[in-house]
C-alpha positions as CSV (number, residue, x, y, z in Angstrom):
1,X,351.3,264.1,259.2
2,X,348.6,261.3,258.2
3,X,345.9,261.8,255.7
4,X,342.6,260.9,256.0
5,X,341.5,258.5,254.2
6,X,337.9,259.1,252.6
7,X,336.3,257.9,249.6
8,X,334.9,259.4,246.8
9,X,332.0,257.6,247.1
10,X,331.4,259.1,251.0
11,X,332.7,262.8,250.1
12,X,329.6,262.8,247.3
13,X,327.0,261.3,249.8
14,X,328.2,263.9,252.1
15,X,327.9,266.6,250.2
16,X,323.9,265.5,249.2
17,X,323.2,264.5,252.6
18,X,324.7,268.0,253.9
19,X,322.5,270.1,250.9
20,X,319.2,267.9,251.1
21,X,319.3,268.4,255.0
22,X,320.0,272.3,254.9
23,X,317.1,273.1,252.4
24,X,314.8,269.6,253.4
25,X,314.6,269.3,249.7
26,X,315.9,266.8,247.0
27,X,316.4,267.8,243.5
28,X,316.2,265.2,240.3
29,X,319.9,265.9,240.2
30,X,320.4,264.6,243.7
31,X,318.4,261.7,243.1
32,X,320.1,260.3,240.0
33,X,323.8,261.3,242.0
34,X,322.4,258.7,244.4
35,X,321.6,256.3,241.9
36,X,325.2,256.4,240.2
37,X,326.4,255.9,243.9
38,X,324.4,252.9,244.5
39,X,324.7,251.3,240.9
40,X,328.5,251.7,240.9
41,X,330.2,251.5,244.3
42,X,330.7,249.3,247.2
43,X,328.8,250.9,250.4
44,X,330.4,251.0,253.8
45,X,328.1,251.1,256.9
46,X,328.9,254.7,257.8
47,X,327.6,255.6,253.3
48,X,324.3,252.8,254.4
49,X,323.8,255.5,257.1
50,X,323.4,258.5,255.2
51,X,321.3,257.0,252.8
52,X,318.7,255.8,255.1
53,X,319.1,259.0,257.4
54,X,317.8,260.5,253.8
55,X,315.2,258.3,253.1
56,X,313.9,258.1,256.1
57,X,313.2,261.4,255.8
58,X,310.8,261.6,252.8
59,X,308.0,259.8,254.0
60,X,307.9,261.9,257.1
61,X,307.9,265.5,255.1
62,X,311.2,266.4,256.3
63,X,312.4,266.5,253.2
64,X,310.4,267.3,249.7
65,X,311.0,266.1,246.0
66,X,311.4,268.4,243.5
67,X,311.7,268.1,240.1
């Protein structure tokens, strides 16, 4: 049997991306997850991806801030 092999670091950014993109919202909690992510890890191209998927987003309505 072989294990997958997925970081920390892409299991959290999975789990926001997944929430923000079932309610199109993104909580102050979300945001500063995010920002630990980015302040403390190394990003692979498939994490970069699901950033900008996010932000991409925001500008365009699809998904609101909230406080």
């Amino acid at each position: 049997m072989r294990l997958l092999n997925i970081s920390p670091t892409k299991s959290v950014l999975e789990e926001i991306f997944n929430q923000v993109i079932s309610t199109n919202v993104i909580t102050r909690d979300e945001r500063k997850r995010l920002r630990n992510v980015l302040s403390v890890n190394y990003l692979d191209d498939d994490e970069y991806i699901l950033i900008n998927r996010l932000v991409e987003r925001i500008p365009s309505g699809w998904v609101k801030l909230v406080e």
